[in-house]
C-alpha positions as CSV (number, residue, x, y, z in Angstrom):
1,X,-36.3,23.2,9.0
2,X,-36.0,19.6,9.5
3,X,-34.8,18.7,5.7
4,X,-32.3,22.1,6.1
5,X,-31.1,19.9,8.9
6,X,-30.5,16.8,6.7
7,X,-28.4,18.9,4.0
8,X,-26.4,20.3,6.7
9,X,-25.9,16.7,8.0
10,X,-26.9,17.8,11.5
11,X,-28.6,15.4,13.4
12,X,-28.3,17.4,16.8
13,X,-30.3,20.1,15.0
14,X,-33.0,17.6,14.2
15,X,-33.4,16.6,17.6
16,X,-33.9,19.9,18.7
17,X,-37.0,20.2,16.1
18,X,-38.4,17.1,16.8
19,X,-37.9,16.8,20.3
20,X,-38.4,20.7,21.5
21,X,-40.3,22.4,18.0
22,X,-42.5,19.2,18.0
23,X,-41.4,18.8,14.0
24,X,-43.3,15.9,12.5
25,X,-40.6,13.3,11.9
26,X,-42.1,12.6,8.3
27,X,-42.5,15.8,6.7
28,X,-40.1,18.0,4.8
29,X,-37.5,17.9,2.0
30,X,-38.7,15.7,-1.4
31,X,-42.5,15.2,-1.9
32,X,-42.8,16.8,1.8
33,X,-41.2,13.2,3.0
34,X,-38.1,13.1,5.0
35,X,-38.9,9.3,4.5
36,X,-38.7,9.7,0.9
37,X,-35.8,12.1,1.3
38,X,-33.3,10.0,3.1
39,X,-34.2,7.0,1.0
40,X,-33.1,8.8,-2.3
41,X,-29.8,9.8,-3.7
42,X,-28.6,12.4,-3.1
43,X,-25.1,14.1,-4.8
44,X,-22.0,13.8,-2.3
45,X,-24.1,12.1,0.6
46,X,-22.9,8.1,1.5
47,X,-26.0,6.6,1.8
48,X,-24.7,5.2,5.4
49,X,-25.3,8.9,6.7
50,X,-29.1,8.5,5.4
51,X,-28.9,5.5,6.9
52,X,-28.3,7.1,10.3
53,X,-30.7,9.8,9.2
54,X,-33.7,6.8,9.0
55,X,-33.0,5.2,11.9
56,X,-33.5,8.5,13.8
57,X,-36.5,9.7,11.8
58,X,-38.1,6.0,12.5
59,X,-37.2,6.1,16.5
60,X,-39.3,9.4,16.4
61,X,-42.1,7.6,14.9
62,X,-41.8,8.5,10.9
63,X,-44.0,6.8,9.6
64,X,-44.5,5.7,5.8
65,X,-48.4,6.3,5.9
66,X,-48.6,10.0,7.4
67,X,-50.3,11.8,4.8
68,X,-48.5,15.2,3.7
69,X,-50.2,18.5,3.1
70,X,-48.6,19.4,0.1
71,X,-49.8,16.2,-2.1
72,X,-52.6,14.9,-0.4
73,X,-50.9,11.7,-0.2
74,X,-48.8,9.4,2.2
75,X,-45.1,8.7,1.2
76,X,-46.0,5.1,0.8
77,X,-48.8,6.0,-1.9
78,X,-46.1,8.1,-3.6
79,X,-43.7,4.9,-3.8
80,X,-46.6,2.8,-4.8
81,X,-48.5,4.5,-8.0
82,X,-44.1,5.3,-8.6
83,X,-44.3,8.7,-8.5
84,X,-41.1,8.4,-6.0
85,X,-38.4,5.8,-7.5
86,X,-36.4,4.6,-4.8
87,X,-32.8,4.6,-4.2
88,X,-32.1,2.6,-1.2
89,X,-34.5,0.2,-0.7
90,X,-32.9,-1.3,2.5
91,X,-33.6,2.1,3.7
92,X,-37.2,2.6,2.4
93,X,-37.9,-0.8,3.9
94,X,-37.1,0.2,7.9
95,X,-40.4,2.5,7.1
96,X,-42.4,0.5,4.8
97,X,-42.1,-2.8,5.8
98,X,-44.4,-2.0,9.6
């Protein structure tokens, strides 16, 4: 639900999963990262908007080391061994850099 919210660009839906569904602020969309997610490209999205999108998932507590379900792995260790080849690294960077 919470990466539907990103394509849809609507933030006020997010907030409602996070802060009333409890949705984990890391998980969901590519690789199971929304971490991952807003730091990639993405066709017809200004990467401001993901921007926005980072800065909210980070004041939730996203966090680049939360290990996802689906792989086994964190979203960092995804970046690292470059499975995941990041787009905005100024973005990546307000997760990774902690």
């Amino acid at each position: 639900p919470l990466f539907g919210a990103f394509l849809k660009n609507c933030q006020r839906l997010a907030l409602h999963l996070i802060e009333e569904r409890n949705a984990d602020p890391s998980l969901g969309g590519r690789y199971g990262s929304m971490l991952i997610t807003v730091s990639t490209y993405w066709e017809n999205r200004n990467p401001r908007v993901s921007a926005q999108w980072a800065r909210m998932l980070k004041r939730f507590g996203a966090d680049a080391d939360t290990v996802h379900p689906d792989t086994g792995k964190s979203s960092r260790q995804l970046v690292t061994e470059g499975v995941v080849k990041i787009d905005y690294p100024e973005i990546w960077l307000e997760f990774a850099a902690d």
